[in-house]
Every structure is written in C-alpha cells, then in structure tokens.
C-alpha positions as protocol buffer text, in pm:
chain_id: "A"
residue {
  index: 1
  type: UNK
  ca { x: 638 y: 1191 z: -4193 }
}
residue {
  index: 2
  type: UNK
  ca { x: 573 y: 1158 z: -3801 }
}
residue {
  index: 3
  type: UNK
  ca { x: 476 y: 849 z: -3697 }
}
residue {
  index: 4
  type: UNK
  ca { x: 119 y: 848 z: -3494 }
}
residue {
  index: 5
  type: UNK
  ca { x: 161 y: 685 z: -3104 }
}
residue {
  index: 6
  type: UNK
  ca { x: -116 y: 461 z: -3017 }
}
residue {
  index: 7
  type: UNK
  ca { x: -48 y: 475 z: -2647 }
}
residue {
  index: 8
  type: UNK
  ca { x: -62 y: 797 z: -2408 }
}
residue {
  index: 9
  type: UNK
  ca { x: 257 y: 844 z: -2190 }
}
residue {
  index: 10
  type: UNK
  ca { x: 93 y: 682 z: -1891 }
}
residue {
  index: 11
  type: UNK
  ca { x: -38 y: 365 z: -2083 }
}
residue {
  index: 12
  type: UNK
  ca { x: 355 y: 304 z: -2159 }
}
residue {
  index: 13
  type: UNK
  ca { x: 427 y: 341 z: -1823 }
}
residue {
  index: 14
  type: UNK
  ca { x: 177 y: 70 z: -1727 }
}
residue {
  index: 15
  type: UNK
  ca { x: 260 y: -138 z: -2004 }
}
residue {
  index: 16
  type: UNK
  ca { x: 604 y: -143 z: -1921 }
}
residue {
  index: 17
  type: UNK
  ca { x: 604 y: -150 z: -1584 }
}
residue {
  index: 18
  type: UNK
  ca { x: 360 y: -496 z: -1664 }
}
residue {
  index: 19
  type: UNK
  ca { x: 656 y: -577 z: -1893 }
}
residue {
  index: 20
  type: UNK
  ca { x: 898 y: -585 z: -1621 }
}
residue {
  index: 21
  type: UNK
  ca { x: 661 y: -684 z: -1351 }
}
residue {
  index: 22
  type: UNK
  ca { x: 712 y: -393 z: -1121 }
}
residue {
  index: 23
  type: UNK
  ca { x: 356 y: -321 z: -1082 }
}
residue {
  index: 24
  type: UNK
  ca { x: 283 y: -530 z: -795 }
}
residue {
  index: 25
  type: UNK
  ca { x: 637 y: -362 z: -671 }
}
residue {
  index: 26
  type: UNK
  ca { x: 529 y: -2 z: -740 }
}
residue {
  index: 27
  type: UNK
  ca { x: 173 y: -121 z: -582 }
}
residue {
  index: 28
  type: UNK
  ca { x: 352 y: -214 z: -230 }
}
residue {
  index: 29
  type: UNK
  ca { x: 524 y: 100 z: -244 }
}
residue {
  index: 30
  type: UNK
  ca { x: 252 y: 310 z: -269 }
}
residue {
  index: 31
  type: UNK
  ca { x: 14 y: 98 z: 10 }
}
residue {
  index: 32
  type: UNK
  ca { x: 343 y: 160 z: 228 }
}
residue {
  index: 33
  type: UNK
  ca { x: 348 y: 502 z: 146 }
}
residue {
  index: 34
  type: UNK
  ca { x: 18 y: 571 z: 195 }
}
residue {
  index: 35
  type: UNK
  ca { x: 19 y: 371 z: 545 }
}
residue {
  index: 36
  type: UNK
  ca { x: 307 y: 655 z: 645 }
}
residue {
  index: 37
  type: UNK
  ca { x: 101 y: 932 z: 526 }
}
residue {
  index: 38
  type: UNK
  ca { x: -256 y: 821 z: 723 }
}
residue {
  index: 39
  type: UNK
  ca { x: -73 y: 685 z: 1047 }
}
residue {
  index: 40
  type: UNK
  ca { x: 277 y: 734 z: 1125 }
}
residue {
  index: 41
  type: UNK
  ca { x: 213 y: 1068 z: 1285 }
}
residue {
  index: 42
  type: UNK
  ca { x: 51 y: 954 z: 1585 }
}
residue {
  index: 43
  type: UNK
  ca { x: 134 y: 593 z: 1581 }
}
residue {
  index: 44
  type: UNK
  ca { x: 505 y: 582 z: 1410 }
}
residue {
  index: 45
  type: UNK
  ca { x: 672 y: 571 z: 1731 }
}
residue {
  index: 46
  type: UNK
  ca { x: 521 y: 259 z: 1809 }
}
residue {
  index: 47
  type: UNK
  ca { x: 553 y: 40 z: 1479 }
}
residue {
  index: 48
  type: UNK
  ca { x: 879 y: -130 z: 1443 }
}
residue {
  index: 49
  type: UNK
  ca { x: 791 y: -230 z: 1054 }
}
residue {
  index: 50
  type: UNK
  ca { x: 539 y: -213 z: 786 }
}
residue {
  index: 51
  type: UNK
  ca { x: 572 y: -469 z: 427 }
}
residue {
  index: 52
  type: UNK
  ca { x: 309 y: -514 z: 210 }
}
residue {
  index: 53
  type: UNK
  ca { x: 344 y: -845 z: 27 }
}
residue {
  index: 54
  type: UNK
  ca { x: 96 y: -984 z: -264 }
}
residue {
  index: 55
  type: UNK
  ca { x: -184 y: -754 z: -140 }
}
residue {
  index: 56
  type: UNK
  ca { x: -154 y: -816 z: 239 }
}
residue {
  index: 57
  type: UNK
  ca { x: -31 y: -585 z: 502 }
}
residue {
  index: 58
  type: UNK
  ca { x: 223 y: -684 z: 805 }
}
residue {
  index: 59
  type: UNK
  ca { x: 261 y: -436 z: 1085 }
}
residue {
  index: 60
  type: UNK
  ca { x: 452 y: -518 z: 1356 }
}
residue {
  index: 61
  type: UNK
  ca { x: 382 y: -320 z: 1670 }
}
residue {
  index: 62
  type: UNK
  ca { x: 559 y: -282 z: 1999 }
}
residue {
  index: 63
  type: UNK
  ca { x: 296 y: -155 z: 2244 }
}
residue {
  index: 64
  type: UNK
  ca { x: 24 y: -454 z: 2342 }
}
residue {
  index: 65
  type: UNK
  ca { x: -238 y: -245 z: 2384 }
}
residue {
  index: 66
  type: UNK
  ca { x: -177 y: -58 z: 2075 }
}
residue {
  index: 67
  type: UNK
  ca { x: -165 y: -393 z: 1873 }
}
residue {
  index: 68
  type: UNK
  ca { x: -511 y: -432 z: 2004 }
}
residue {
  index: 69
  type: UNK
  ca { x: -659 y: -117 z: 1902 }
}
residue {
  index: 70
  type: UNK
  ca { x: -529 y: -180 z: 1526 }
}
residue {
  index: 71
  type: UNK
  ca { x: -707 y: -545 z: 1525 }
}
residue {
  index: 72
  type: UNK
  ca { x: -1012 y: -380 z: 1611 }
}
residue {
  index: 73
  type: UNK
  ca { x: -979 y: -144 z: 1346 }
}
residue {
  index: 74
  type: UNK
  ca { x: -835 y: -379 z: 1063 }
}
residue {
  index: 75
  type: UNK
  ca { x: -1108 y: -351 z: 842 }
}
residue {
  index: 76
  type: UNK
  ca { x: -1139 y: 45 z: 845 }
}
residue {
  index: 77
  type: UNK
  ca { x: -769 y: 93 z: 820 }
}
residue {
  index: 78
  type: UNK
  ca { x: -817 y: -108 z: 515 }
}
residue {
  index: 79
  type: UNK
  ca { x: -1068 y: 56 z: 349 }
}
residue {
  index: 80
  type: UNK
  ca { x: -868 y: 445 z: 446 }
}
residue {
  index: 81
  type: UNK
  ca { x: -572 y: 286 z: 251 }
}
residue {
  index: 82
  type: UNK
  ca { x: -741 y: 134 z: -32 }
}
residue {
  index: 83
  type: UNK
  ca { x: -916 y: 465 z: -86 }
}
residue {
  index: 84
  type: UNK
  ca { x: -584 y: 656 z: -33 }
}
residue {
  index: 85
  type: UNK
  ca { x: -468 y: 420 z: -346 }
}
residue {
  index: 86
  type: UNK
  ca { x: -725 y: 437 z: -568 }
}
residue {
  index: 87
  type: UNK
  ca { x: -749 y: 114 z: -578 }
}
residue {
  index: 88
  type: UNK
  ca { x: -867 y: -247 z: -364 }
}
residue {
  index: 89
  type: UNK
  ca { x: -523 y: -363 z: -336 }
}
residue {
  index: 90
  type: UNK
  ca { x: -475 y: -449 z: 51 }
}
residue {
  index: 91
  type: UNK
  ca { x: -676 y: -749 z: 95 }
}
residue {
  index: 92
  type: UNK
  ca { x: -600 y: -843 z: 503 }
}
residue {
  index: 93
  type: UNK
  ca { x: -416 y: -629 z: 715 }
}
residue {
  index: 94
  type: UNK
  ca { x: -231 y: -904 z: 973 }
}
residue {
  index: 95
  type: UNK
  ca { x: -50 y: -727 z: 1316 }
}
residue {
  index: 96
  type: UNK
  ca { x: 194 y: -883 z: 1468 }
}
C-alpha cells in the first residue's frame, strides 16, 4: 500500500531548510537578489558591495552624493524590497 505524505513538496523544503538553518541564508540571498533586480541598473556602477546580515542591509557606495540620496530614501527602499520578498525581512538599511 502507498504510504499518505503529510507535507506538500514546499513544506519539506521549509522544514528542511529550518533543519539545516539555511533559511535566514536563502533569506539574504533573495533580499540581495532582489536589491540587484530594483537598483543595480541605474545605480550598480556606483555600489562597491551589498550583504544582508540578520535582517539588515549594508551598501557601500562610492559616489558622496549618491550615498546621500540613498539615506534619504532608506525607508522606501526598504519597503520596495520587502515587498519584492514577500516578506518584512530587511529591518534597517545602513550605507556606508
């Protein structure tokens, strides 16, 4: 006789990955995917590196006056990749 699962494929994903802890790993991968996607067309030239770490965001940026544009508009930058997630992950964007 088959055997009945209890779990769909994508609860055994989460459960494993959970299992492992890779799901704050597969989390920063997606908020630094989704940062490339949204921004680094017209601003890529000018960021030297993006990490996300435990829910916050470090972009370093080379141009001054660029750096202050994206402290202005920490807070909406937020909320674009949050929504691009599905999910409140990023917390606090910092730019250095």
């Amino acid at each position: 006789m088959k055997q009945r699962n209890d779990l769909t494929l994508k609860e055994a994903l989460e459960a494993m990955l959970r299992e492992y802890r890779l799901d704050d790993r597969l989390k920063e991968w997606k908020a630094q995917a989704a940062w490339h996607r949204l921004m680094d067309k017209t601003i890529g030239v000018y960021i030297s590196s993006v990490r996300v770490q435990k829910g916050v965001l470090y972009v370093a940026v080379l141009s001054a006056p660029l750096r202050q544009e994206l402290s202005f508009a920490r807070e909406k930058i937020r909320e674009l990749l949050n929504e691009e997630m599905g999910e409140n992950y990023i917390r606090e964007i910092v730019i250095r």
